[in-house]
N, C-alpha and C positions, 0 to 999 in steps of 0.2 A: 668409317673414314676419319681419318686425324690430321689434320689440315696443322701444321706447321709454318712459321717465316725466317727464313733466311735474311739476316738484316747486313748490311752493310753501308759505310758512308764514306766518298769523296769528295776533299770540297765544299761544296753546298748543296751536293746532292745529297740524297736515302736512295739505295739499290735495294729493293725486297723482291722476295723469292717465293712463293706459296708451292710448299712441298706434300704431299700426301704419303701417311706413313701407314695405314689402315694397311686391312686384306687387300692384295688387289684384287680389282675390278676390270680389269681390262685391257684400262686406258692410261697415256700418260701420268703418274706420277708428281710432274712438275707441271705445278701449272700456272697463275697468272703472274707474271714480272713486271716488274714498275718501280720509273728513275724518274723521280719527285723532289722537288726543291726540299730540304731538310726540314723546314718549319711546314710544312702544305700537310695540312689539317688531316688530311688520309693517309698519311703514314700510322697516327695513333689507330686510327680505323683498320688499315690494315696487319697491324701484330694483334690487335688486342681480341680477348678470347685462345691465343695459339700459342701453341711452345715455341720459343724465340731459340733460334741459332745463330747470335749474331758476332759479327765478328769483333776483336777486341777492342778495334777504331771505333767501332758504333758502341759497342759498352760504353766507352771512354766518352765521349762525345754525339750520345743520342740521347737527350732526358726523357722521351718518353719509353724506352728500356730501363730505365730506372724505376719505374711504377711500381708499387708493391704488389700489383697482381701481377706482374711479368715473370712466366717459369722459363728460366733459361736452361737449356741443354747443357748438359757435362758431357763432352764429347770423349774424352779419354775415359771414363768411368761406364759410358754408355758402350763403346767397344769391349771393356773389359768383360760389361756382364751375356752380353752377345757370346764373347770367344768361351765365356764358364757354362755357358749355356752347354754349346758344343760340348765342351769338356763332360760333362755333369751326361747329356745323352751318350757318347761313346762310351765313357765308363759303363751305362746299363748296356750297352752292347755287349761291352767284352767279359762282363759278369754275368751275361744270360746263360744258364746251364747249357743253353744245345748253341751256343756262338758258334762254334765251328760250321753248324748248317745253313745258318742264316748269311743272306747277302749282305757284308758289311757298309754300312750307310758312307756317301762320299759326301764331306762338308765343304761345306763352300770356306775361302781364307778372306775375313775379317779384315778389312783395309785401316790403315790408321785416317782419322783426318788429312785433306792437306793443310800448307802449309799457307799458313798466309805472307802476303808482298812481295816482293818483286818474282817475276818469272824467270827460267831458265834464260844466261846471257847478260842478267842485272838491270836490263830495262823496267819501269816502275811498270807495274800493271796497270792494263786499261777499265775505265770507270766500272766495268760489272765483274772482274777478274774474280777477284776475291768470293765473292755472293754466289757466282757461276757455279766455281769449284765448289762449296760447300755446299751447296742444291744439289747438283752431279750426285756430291758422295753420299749424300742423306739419303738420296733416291738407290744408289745403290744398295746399303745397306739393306733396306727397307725392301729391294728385291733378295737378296740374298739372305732374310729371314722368309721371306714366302718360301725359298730351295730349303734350307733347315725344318719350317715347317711342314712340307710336303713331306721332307724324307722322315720324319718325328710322325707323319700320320700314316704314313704306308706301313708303320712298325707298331702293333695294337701296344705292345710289349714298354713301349716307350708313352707310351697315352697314358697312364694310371693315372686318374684324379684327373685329367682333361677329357677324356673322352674323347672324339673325333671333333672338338671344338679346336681353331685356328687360335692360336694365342697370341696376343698381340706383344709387337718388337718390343724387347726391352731397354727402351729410352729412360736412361736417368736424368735427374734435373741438379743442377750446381746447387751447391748451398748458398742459401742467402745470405 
């Protein structure tokens, strides 16, 4: 289990998200939410220890994302190495000597982030807008490497050096 926070801020609010990126287990994915006066003490409690995905308002304007132990998510780089992953496995598909007999793997399509502020129409988003969607899509993600790694384990061929072990997503983190 890899417990994550979605951060965002309105206001004088902190919106946090706890997203789970691990193998799944079962169950939700997203799990506990919480819209906390900005300065209220359990916000640090709740990012700290976890990879931060917060939005560029909360970078901007949350000091305790600024912490030097705070790993922030690269969301564009984190998609990139997802979609090479794909890439990197279908090529050993289609360079397998007997590919023509094998049933060729169907990947799942890599979503980009959304977009943060205002919603469809120009009205400003409402207090958890932002946070929502970025939880949403983490969570997605995080399901559609479970589909990659199913179809990566049903194929021994693509296992070399993992074995039948589950690899976890490949989350990269921004430079500091």
């Amino acid at each position: 289990m890899r417990s994550n926070c979605v951060v965002d801020v309105n206001a004088d609010r902190a919106v946090l998200w706890h997203v789970d990126t691990g193998p799944n287990l079962g169950i939700s994915r997203l799990g506990g939410a919480w819209v906390l006066e900005r300065d209220d003490p359990r916000v640090a409690d709740l990012v700290s220890d976890r990879w931060l995905l917060a939005t560029a308002r909360a970078r901007r304007e949350l000091d305790v994302l600024s912490s030097p132990d705070a790993v922030h998510m690269d969301t564009a780089r984190t998609v990139g190495a997802i979609r090479e992953e794909v890439h990197r496995l279908q090529r050993i598909y289609l360079e397998h000597p007997q590919a023509e007999r094998l049933v060729e793997p169907e990947w799942p399509n890599i979503p980009n982030p959304p977009q943060e502020g205002p919603v469809a129409g120009g009205s400003p988003p409402d207090l958890v807008h932002d946070a929502l969607m970025l939880a949403r899509w983490l969570d997605r993600i995080a399901n559609l490497w479970d589909q990659i790694e199913r179809q990566r384990l049903a194929r021994p061929y693509m296992s070399t050096g993992t074995g039948k072990r589950v690899c976890p997503i490949s989350i990269e983190v921004a430079a500091a």
